[in-house]
Structures are given as structure tokens and as C-alpha cells.
N, C-alpha and C positions, 0 to 999 in steps of 0.2 A: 706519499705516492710519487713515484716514478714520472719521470715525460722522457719523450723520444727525444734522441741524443741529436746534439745541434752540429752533427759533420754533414746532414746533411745542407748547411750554410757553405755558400762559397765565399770564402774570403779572400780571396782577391779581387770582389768588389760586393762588398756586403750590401750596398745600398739598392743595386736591382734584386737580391736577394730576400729582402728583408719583409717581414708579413705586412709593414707599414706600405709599402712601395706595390703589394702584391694581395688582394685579400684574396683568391685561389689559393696562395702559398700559406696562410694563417688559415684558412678553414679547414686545409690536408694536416698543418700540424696539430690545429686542435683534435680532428677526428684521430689523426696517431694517438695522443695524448688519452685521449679517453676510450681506445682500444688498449693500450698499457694499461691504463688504472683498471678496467674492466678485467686483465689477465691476473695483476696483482689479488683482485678480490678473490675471483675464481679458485687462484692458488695460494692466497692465504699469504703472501708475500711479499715484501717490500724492495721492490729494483733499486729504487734511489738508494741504496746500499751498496748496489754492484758498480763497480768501477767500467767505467763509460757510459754511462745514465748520466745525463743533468738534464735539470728543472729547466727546459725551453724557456717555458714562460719568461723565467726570470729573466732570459737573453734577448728577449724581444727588446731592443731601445732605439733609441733615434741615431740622425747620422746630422751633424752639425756644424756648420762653419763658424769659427770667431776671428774676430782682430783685434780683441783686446783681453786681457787673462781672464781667464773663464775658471771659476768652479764647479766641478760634474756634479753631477746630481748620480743617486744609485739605477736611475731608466736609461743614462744615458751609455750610447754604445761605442761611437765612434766621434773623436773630434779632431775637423781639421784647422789648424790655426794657419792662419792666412792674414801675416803683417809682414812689413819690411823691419818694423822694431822688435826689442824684446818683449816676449811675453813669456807667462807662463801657465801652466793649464796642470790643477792642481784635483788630485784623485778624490772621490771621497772615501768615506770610512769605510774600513774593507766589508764587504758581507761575502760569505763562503762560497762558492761556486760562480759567480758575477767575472765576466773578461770583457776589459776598454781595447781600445787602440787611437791612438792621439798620432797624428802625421802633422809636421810641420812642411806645407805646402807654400812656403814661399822663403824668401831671405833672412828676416829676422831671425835672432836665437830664441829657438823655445827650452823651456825648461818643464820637465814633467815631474811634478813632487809632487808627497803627501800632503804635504802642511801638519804632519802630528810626529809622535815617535813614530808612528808605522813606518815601513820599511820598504823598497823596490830591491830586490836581492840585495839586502846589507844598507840598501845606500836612499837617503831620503831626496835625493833629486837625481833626474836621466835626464838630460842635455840633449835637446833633437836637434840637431844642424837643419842646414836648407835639406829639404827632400827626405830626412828621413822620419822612418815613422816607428814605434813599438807597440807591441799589442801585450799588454801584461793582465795574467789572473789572479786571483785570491783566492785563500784557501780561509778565508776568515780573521787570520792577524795579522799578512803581511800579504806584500805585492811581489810576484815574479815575473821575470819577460819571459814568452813563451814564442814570442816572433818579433824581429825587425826587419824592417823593410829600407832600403835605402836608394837613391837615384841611380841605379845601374843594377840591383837584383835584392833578392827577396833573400833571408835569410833565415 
């Protein structure tokens, strides 16, 4: 089954967005969600096929501060790491449709890896300086960036 596609999340600041922060916003996307699946029955048809469909649900996750290297968990959505040391904040194992963003919110160097062979475009560590941040997705074997954000614009 299909869910309503998550653009409409504002990401430029996911966390007043998010159905955690909002149950109004979590009840509108469940009732979308189960007006989709209700069209799929009706038509006999599977969206979550068509290209810009993804499973909401799975997107729902937290929004999280650390100061010391942090392992995601697959719920988790966004992490800001906030030290003046190095740390680094380590993905987990890819599942297909799933998108993080890790922002390094203070001085320390962060380092964004897999910790396996998986992959972030080719490369199994992204280096966040102060201020900047990347949002990367999977497609289920590897990791791509699909935004970064840096201390003077969005990218």
C-alpha cells in the first residue's frame, strides 16, 4: 500500500513539522494515508509503485541532539551533533525509502559514515565542518546526499 508523499514536510525546519511535535499534522496524514489505501483497493492498484509515493509512515522519526558519537537507530530522522570535539554519527543499515539529515551545530569535526561497506555516494565517511549539514537517502544498498545545507545557504 501506498502513503501520501512526504513533500508535504517542510524541511527547512522539520521539527515544527513533524507529527511528533503536531498530533493535528499526524491525524491529517493518517486520514490521507488511509484515503490512498482505500483508492488503491477501489482500483485494484498499487501506488507505492509510482514514482513520488513514499511510505509516510516510515518517515515519521525524531529530531535529536548529541555530544558524543551517536549510532541512528532506523526511527531516527534528524541529528544534530553539538560538541566542540570530534565526533561522529554513524548511519544505520540502509532500508529502501528511509531519508536522515545530520547537521553539525557547533565547532567540533563531525564525521558522517556508515560503519559497514555501505556506501554515501562512493565514499563511506562525509566530513560535516562547523555548520554544515547533509540530508542523505537510500534506495536500500547504499546512501546518497540529496541536500546540504551550509552556514551561509542551502544547497
Amino acid at each position: 500500500m501506498a502513503s501520501f508523499p512526504s513533500a508535504i514536510f517542510s524541511q527547512t525546519n522539520p521539527s515544527s513539522t513533524s507529527p511528533r511535535n503536531n498530533p493535528s499534522l499526524a491525524g491529517e496524514i493518517t486520514a490521507l494515508n488511509n484515503e490512498v489505501n482505500a483508492v488503491e483497493t477501489t482500483l485494484g492498484i498499487n501506488l507505492g509503485n509510482v514514482p513520488g509515493y513514499v511510505n509516510l509512515s516510515a518517515q515519521v522519526g525524531s529530531v535529536a541532539v548529541k555530544t558524543v558519537s551517536y549510532q541512528m537507530v532506523t526511527n531516527d530522522y534528524v541529528v544534530l551533533m553539538n560538541t566542540a570535539s570530534a565526533a561522529s554519527v554513524t548511519l544505520p543499515s540502509p532500508v529502501a525509502g528511509r531519508v536522515y539529515f545530520v547537521k553539525n551545530i557547533n565547532t567540533g569535526a563531525c564525521t558522517l559514515r556508515t560503519g559497514t561497506t555501505v556506501t554515501i555516494d562512493g565514499f563511506t565517511n562525509l566530513p560535516l565542518t562547523a555548520s554544515v549539514g547533509a540530508q542523505v537517502a537510500t534506495e536500500g544498498t547504499a546512501y546518497y546526499v540529496i541536500g546540504q545545507v551550509t552556514a551561509t545557504q542551502i544547497l
